[in-house]
C-alpha positions as CSV (number, residue, x, y, z in Angstrom):
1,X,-14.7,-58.6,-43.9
2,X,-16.3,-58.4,-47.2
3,X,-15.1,-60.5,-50.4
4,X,-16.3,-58.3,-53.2
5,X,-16.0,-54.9,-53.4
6,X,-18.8,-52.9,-55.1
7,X,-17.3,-50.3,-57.8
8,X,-19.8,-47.7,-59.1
9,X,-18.2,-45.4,-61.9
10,X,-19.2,-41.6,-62.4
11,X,-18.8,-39.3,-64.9
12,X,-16.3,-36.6,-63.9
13,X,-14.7,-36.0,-60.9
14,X,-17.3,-33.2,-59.8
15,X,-20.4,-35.5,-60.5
16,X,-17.8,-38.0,-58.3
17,X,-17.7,-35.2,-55.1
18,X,-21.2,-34.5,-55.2
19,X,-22.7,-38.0,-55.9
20,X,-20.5,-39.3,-53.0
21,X,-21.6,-36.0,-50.7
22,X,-25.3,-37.8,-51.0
23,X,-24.5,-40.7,-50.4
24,X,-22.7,-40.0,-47.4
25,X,-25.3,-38.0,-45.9
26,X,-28.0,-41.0,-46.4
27,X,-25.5,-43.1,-44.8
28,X,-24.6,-41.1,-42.0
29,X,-28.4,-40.2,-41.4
30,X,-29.5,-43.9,-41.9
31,X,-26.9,-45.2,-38.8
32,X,-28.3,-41.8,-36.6
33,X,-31.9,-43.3,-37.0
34,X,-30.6,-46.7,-36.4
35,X,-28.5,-46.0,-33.4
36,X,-28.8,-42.1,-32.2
37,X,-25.3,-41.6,-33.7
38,X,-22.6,-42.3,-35.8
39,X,-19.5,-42.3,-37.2
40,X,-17.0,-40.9,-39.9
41,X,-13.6,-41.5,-40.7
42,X,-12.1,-38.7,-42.7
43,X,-9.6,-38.7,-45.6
44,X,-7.5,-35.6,-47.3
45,X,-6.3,-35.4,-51.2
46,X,-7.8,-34.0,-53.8
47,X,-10.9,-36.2,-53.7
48,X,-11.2,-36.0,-49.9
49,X,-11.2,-32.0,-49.8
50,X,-13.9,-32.0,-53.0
51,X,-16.2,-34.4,-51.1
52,X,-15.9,-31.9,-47.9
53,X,-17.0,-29.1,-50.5
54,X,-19.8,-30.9,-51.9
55,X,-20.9,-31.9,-48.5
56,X,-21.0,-28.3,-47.2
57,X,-23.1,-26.9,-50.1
58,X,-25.2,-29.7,-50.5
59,X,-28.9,-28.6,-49.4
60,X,-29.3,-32.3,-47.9
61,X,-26.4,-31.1,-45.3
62,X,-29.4,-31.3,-42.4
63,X,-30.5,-34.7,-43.2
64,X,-27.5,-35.2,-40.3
65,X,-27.4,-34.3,-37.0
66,X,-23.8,-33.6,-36.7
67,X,-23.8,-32.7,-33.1
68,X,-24.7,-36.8,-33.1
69,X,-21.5,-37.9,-35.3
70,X,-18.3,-38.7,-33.9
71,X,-15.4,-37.6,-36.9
72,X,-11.9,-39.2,-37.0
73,X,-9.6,-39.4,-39.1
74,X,-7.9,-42.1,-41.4
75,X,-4.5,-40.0,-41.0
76,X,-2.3,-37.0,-40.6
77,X,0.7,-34.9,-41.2
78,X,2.9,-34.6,-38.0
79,X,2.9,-30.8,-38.4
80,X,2.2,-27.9,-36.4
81,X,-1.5,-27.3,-35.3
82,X,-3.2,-25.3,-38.0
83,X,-0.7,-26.0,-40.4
84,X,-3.0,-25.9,-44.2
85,X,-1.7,-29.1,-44.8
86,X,-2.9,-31.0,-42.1
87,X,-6.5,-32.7,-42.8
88,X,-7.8,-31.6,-40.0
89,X,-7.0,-27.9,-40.8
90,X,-8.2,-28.7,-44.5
91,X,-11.6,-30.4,-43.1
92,X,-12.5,-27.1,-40.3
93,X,-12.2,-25.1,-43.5
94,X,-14.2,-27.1,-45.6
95,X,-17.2,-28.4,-44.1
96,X,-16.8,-28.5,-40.2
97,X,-16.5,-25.0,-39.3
98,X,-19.7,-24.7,-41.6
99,X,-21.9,-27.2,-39.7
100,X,-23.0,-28.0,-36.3
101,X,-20.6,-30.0,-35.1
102,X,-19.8,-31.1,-31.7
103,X,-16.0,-30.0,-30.8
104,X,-16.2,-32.8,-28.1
105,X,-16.4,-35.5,-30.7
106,X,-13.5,-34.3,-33.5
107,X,-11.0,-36.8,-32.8
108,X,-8.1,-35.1,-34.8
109,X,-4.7,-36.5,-34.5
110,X,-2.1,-34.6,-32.4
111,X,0.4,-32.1,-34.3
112,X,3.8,-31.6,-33.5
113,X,3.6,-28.8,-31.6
114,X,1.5,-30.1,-28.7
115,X,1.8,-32.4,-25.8
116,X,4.2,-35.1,-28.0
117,X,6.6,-32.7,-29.4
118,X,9.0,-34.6,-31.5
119,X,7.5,-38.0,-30.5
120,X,5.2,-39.3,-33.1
121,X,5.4,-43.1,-31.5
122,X,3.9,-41.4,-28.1
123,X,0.9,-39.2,-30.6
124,X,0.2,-42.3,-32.3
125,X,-0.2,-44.4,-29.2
126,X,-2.3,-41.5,-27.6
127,X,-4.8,-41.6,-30.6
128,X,-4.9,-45.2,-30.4
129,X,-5.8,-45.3,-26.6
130,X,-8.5,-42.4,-28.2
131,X,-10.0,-45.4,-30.5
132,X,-9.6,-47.8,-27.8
133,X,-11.9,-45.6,-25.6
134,X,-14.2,-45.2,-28.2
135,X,-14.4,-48.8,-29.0
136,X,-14.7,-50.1,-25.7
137,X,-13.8,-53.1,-23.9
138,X,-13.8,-56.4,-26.4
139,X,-13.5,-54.6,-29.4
140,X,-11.4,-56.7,-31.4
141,X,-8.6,-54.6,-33.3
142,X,-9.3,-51.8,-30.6
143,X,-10.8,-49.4,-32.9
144,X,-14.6,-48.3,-32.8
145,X,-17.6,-49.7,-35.7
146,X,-17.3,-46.5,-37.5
147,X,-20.2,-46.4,-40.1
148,X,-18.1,-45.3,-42.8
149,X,-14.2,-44.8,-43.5
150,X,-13.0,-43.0,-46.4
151,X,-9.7,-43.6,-47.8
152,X,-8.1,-42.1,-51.1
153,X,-6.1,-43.9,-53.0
154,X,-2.6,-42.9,-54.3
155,X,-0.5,-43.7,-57.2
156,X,1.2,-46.2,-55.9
157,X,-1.9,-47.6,-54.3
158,X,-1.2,-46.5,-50.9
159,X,-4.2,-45.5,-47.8
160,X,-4.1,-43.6,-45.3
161,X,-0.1,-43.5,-44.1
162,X,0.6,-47.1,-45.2
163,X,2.4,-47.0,-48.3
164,X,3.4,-50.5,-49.9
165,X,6.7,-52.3,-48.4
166,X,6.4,-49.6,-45.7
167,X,6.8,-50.7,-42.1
168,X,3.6,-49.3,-41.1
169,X,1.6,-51.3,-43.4
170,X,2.9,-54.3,-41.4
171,X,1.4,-53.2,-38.5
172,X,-1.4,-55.8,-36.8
173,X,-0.8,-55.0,-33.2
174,X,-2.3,-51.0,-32.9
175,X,-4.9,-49.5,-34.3
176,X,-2.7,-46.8,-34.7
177,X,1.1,-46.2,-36.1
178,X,3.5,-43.7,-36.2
179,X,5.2,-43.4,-39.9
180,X,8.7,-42.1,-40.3
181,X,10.2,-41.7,-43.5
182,X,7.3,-41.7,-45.7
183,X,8.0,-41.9,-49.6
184,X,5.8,-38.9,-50.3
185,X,6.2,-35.1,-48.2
186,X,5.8,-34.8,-45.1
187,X,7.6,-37.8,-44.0
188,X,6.4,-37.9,-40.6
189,X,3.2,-38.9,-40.6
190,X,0.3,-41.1,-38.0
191,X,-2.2,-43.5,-39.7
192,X,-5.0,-46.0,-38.8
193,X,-3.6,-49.4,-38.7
194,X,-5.3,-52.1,-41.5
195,X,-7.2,-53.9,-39.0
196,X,-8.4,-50.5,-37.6
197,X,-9.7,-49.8,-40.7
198,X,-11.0,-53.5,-41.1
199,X,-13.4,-52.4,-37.7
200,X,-15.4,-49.8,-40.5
201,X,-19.3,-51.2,-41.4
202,X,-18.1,-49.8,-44.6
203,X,-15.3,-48.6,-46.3
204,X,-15.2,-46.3,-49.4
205,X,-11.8,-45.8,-51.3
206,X,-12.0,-42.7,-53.4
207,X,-9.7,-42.3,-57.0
208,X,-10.0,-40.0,-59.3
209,X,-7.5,-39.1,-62.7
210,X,-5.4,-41.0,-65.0
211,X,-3.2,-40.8,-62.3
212,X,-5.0,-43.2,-60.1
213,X,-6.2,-45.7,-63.1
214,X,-2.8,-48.5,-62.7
215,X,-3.3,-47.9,-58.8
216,X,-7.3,-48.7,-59.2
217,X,-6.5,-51.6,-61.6
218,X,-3.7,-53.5,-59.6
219,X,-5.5,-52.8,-56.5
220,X,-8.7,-54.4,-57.4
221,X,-7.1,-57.5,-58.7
222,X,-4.9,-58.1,-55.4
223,X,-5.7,-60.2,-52.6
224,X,-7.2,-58.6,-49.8
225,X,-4.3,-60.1,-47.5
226,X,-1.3,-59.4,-50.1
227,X,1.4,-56.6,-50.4
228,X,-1.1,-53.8,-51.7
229,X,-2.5,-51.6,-49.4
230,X,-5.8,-50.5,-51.1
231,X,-6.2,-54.3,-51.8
232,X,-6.4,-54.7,-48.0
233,X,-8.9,-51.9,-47.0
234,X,-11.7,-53.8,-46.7
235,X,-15.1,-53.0,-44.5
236,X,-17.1,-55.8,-42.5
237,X,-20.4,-55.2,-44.1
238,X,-19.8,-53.4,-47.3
239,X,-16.2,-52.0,-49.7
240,X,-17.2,-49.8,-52.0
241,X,-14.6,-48.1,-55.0
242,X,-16.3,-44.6,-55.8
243,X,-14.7,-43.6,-59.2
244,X,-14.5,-41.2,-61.8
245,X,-14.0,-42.4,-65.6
246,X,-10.8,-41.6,-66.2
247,X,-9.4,-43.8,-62.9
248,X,-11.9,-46.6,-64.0
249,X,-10.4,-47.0,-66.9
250,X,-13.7,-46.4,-68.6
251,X,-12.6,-42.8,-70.1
């Protein structure tokens, strides 16, 4: 796990999205030459969506082979298949429906409409056995390498599903949790465990806005092993802050 997070500063949210796009696509074509494939996590929110955008009208797009890249993502709203706001339904729209992927290897969570009905525990348990699969056998939070995991950061300096003081935050022993009552719509929710998103090569936390700015500062002055949740998304080779100005602090 890495120490010291890198934090690189842009302009303006829309130079953020499209500086990010490019680097993602270097990234994801650098592990493809290194290994034949690779891997993405996924992330919703504002900034999540933009980067999607900026991904599918960036002229680089083909640098990837995404028929090679196996897409997850970080988490999801227990809603109905093709409900707008899952991020899965938000990520077709955006980018994958646009590009070649392979429909074999987009590893969205289960909604509530499908095999699991009303019982998240048994949809996050499936989608960890999914990780577990991918991993394979000896992998040591039971959740693949991925290349890169994406995470935005909220105002109260929540990832993924695991809000501060929440019980899923707690979580060490899956590298996936169901989350009930969630302090922010919809309540019912799965999400990547920390030490599933400790497996990541590298993990990028997005912010963006005023909004973010006490989130981004308290965050990066936590322990990586304290009671903040961005504090503790950490990736084994590299953590990277992507930022604009105004959620630096810099604005």
């Amino acid at each position: 796990m890495t120490d010291s997070p890198e934090v690189v500063v842009h302009r303006d949210t829309e130079v953020m999205a499209h500086a990010t796009a490019a680097r993602l696509l270097t990234a994801l074509a650098d592990a493809q030459a290194a290994r034949g494939t690779a891997s993405v996590v996924l992330t919703g929110g504002r900034n999540g969506n933009a980067l999607l955008a900026a991904l599918a009208a960036s002229p680089a797009r083909e640098a990837v082979d995404w028929s090679a890249l196996d897409i997850w993502w970080g988490d999801e709203r227990y809603l109905p298949d093709g409900d707008p706001d899952r991020n899965a339904t938000q990520a077709q729209q955006a980018l994958l429906g646009k590009v070649g992927v392979d429909p074999a290897r987009v590893h969205a969570m289960p909604c509530s409409d499908g095999a699991f009905g009303a019982d998240v525990a048994a949809a996050a348990a499936w989608y960890a056995r999914e990780l577990a699969a991918a991993a394979g056998p000896g992998a040591p939070h039971g959740a693949p390498a991925f290349d890169v995991l994406l995470l935005g950061v909220g105002p109260d300096t929540h990832v993924a599903s695991l809000f501060p003081g929440h019980p899923g935050f707690a979580a060490r022993d899956a590298a996936a949790v169901a989350v009930t009552a969630a302090p922010k719509p919809p309540p019912t929710r799965i999400s990547l465990t920390v030490p599933a998103i400790r497996s990541a090569r590298q993990v990028w936390l997005l912010a963006a806005g005023e909004d973010k700015a006490d989130a981004v500062a308290r965050a990066q002055a936590a322990p990586a092993d304290g009671e903040v949740p961005a504090a503790a998304a950490r990736g084994r080779e590299r953590t990277l802050w992507l930022l604009d100005r105004t959620a630096a602090g810099t604005a």
